[in-house]
C-alpha positions as CSV (number, residue, x, y, z in Angstrom):
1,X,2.1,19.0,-3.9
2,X,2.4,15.6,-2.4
3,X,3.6,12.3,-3.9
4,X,1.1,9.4,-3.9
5,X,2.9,6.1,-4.0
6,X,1.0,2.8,-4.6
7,X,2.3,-0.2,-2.5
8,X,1.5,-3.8,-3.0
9,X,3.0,-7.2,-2.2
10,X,2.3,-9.5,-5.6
11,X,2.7,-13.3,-6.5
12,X,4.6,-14.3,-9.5
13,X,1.7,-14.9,-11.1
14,X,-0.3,-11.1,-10.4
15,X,-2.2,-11.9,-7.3
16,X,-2.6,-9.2,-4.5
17,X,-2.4,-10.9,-1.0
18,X,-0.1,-9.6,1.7
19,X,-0.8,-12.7,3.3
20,X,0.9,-15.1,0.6
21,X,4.7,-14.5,1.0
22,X,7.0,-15.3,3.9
23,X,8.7,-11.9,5.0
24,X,12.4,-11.7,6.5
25,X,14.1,-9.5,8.5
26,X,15.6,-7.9,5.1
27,X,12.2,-7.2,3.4
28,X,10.4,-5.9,6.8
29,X,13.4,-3.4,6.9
30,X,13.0,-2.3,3.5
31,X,9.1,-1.6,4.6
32,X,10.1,0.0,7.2
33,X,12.5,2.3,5.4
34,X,9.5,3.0,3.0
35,X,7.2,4.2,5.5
36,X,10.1,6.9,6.6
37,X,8.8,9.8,4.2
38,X,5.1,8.5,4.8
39,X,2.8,11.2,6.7
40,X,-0.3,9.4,5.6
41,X,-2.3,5.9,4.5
42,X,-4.8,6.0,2.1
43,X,-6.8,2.3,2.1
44,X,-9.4,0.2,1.4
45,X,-11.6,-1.1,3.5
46,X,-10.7,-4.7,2.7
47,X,-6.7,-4.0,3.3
48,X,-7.4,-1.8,6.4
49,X,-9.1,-4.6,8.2
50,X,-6.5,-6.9,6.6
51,X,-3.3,-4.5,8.5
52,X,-5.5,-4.1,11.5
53,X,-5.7,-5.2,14.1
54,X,-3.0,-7.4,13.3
55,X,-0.2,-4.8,13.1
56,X,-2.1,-2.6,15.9
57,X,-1.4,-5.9,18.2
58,X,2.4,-6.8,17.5
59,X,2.9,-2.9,18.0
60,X,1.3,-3.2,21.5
61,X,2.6,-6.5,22.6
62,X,6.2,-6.2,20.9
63,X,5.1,-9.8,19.4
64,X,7.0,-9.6,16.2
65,X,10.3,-10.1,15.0
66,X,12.6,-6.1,15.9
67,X,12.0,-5.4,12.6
68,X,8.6,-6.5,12.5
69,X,7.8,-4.4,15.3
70,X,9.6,-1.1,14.0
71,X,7.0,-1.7,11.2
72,X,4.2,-2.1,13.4
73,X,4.7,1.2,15.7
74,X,5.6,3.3,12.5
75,X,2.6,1.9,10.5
76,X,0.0,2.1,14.0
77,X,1.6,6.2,14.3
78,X,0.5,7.2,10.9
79,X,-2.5,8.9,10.3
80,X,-5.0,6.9,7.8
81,X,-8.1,7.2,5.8
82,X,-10.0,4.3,5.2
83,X,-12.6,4.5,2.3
84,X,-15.3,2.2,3.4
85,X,-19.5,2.6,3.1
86,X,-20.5,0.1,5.7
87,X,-17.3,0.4,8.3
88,X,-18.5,2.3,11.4
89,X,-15.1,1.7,13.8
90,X,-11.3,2.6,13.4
91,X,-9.0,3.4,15.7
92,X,-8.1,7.4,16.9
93,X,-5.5,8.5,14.3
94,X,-8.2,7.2,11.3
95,X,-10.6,8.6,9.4
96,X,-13.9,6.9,7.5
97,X,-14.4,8.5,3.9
98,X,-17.5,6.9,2.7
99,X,-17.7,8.6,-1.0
100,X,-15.7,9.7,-3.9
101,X,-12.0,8.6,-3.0
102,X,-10.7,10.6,-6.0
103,X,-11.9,13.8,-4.8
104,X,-10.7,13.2,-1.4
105,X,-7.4,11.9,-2.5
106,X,-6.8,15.1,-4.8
107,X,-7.8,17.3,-1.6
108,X,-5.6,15.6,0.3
109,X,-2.7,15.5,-2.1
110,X,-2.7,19.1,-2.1
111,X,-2.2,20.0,1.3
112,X,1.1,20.2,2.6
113,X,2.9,16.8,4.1
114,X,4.9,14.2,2.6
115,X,4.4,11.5,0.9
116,X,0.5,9.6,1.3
117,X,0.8,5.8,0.4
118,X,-2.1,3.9,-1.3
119,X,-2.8,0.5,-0.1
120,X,-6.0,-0.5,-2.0
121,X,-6.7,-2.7,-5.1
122,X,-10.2,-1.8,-5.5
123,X,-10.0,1.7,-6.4
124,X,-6.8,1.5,-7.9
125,X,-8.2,1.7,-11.6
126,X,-9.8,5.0,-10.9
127,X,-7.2,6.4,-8.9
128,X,-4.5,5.8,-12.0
129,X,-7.1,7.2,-14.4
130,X,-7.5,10.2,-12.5
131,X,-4.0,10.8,-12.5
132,X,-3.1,10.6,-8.9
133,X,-0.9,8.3,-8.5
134,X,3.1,9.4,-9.1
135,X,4.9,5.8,-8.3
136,X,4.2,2.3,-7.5
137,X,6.0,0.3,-5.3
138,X,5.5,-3.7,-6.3
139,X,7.1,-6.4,-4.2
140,X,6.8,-10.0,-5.8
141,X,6.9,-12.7,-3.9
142,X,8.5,-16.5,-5.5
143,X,5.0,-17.7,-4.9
144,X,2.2,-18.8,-7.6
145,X,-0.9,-18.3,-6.0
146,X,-3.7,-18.8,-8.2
147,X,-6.7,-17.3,-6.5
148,X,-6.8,-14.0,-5.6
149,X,-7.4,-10.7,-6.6
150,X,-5.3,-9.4,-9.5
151,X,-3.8,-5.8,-9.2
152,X,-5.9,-4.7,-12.1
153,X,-8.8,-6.4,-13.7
154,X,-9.0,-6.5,-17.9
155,X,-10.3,-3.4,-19.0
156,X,-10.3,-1.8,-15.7
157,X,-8.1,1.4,-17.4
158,X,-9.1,3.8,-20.0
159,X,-5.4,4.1,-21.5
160,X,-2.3,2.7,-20.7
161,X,-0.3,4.3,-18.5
162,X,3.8,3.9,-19.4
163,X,6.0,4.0,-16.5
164,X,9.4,4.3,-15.8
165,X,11.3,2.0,-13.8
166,X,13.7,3.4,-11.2
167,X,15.1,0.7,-9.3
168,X,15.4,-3.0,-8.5
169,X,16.0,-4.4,-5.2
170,X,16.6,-8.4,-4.9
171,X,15.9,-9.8,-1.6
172,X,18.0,-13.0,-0.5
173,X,14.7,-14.8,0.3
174,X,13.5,-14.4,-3.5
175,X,11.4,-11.4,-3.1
176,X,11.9,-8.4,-6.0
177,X,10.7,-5.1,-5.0
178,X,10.3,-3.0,-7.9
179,X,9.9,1.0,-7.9
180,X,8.3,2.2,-10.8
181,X,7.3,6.0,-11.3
182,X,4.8,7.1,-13.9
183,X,5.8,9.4,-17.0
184,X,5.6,12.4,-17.7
């Protein structure tokens, strides 16, 4: 069976926006080195249109820093499904699920392949509750933003779910990724 690793960049203060913190070389190689056992991304239609075209561009025009760019070209060469009802266009090596994203993302997790990273707040909730979800990956940011959409709203979980946490990595611009896997 597959792993399904959750990935999110976070402020201080719980707010989900990739576009918030100020990425170094350091933390776009540790990205990068995440996406190595990645065979597929499993999004949102919000964060999909977010990555892309934006990624899909410093990939074709090398526009990024070297490690920006080895991000770019491993994250455009992954296949992803984006679970949207009103998107109609994605690139070739994407495909549209417009209904129950638990059901796919059980089918999915059960063919063979390595691990499919989740990139999406608003299905998160029933995504955990389903039991699908085997790690998450949070990187906080030194930023308090505010505004923005928390990782999880109140109430948005049946239980709580206890994890474990299996390591700590402190990044010299401020940034703390943390890698927590759930319990069993």
């Amino acid at each position: 069976m597959r792993k399904v690793s959750f990935c999110m960049n976070i402020s201080l203060d719980g707010y989900c926006d990739h576009t918030l913190g100020e990425p170094s070389e350091e933390l776009m190689e540790y990205f990068v080195g995440m996406m190595d056992d990645v065979d597929l991304l499993f999004y949102g239609r919000i964060m999909y249109e977010l990555m892309f075209p934006y990624w899909a561009d410093v990939a074709k025009n090398r526009s990024g820093s070297v490690a920006e760019v080895r991000f770019a070209e491993r994250l455009v060469s992954i296949d992803k499904v984006v679970v949207s009802r009103s998107l109609e266009n994605v690139d070739g090596n994407t495909t549209i699920i417009q209904k129950d994203p638990v059901a796919e993302l059980r089918k999915l997790k059960q063919r063979p392949g390595k691990t499919i990273s989740v990139d999406t707040v608003s299905i998160l909730p029933e995504l955990v509750a389903a039991g699908l979800v085997d790690e998450f990956h949070l990187v906080v940011h030194p930023v308090m933003a505010g505004r923005g959409r928390h990782l999880l709203s109140a109430g948005s979980l049946p239980e709580t779910f206890k994890l474990e946490l299996v390591e700590t990595k402190i990044f010299k611009n401020g940034c703390v990724a943390l890698y927590y896997r759930k319990r069993e």
